[in-house]
C-alpha positions as CSV (number, residue, x, y, z in Angstrom):
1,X,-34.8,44.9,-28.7
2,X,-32.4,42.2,-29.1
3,X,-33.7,39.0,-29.1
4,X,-31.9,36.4,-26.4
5,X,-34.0,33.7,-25.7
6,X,-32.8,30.2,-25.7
7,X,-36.4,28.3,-27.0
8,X,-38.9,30.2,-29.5
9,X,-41.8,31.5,-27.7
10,X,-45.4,30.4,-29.3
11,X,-47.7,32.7,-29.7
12,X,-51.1,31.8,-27.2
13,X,-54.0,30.5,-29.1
14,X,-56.3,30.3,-26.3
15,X,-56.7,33.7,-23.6
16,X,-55.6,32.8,-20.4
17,X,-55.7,35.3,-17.4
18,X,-52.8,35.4,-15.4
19,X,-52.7,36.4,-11.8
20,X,-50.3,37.5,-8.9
21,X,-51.0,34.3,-6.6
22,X,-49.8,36.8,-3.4
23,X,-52.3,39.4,-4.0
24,X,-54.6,37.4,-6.4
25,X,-54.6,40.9,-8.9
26,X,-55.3,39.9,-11.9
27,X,-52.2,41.1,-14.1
28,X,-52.7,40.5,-17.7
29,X,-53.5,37.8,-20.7
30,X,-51.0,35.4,-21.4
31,X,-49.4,36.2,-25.3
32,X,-47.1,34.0,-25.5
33,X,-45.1,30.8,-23.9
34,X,-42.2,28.3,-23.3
35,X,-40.3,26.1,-21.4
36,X,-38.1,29.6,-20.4
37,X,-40.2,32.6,-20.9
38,X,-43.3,34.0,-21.1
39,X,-45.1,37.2,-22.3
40,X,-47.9,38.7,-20.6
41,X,-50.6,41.9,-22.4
42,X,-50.9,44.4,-19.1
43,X,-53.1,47.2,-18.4
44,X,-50.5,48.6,-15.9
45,X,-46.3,48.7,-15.9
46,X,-45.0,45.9,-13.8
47,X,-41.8,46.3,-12.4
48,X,-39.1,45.2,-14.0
49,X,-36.4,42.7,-12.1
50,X,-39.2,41.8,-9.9
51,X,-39.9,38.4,-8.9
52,X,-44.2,37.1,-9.1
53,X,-45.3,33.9,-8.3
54,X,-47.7,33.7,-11.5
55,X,-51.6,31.9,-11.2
56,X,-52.9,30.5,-14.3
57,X,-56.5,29.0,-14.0
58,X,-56.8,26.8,-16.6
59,X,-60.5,26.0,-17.9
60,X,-62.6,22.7,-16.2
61,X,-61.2,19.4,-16.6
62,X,-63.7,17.1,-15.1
63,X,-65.1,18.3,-12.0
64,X,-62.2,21.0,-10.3
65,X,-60.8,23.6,-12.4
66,X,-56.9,23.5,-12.3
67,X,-54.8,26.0,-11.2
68,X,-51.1,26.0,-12.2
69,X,-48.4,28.3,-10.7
70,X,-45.0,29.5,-11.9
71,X,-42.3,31.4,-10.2
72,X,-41.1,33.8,-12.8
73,X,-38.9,37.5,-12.8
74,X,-40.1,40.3,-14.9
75,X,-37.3,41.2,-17.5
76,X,-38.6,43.7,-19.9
77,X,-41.3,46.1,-20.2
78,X,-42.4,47.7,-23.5
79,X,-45.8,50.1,-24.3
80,X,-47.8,48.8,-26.2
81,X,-49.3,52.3,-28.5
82,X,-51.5,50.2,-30.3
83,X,-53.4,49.4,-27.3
84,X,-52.5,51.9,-24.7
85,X,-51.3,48.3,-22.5
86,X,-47.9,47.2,-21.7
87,X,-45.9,44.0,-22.8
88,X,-44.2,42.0,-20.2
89,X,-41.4,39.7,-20.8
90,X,-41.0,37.4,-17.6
91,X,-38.0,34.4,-17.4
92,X,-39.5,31.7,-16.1
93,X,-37.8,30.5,-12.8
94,X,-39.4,27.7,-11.7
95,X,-42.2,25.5,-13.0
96,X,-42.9,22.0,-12.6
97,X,-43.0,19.3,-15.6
98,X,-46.1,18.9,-15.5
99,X,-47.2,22.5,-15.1
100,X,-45.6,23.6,-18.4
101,X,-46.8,20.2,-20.3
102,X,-50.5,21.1,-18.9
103,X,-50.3,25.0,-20.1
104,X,-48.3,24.4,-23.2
105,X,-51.1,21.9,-24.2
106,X,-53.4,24.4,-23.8
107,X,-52.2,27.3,-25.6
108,X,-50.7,25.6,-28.3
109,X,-53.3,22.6,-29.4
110,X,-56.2,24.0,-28.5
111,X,-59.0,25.3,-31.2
112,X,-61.6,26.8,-29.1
């Protein structure tokens, strides 16, 4: 598959579940991340071209965990054989500042 993106993608140091904030189904782990895209590890197909309103709960900071959502289309689907999963490729649509600064802290500094 070509490769189109605009910013490199980092790969997730920390596993973060990612939900369907409508539903609240839990969708898959977060593999990798940036400013424009995002990559999720699924159990199940998602559709691709379809719009989610993503749910990442980000671990306790003081005394409320932190729950950060992103508006984001489903672009690409590939299987995964290794695993028997499915890799989703999402564009991100809308996120706030502070969202992506809080998440991209998170997977990419972290060492637990």
């Amino acid at each position: 598959m070509e490769d189109r993106r605009h910013q490199k993608r980092k790969n997730v140091s920390y596993s973060l579940d990612v939900y369907d904030d409508e539903s609240g189904k839990l969708l898959g782990k977060l593999v990798d991340f940036s400013r424009c895209g995002l990559r999720l590890l699924t159990e199940d197909p998602l559709e691709t071209g379809a719009m989610f309103l993503l749910r990442i709960d980000l671990p306790k900071s003081g005394a409320n965990p932190q729950a950060v959502r992103i508006k984001a289309r489903s672009v690409w689907l590939e299987q995964d054989f290794s695993s028997n999963a499915f890799n989703s490729g999402f564009s991100i649509e809308e996120m706030s500042k502070k969202t992506f600064e809080a998440v991209d802290k998170l997977v990419h500094h972290s060492k637990i």
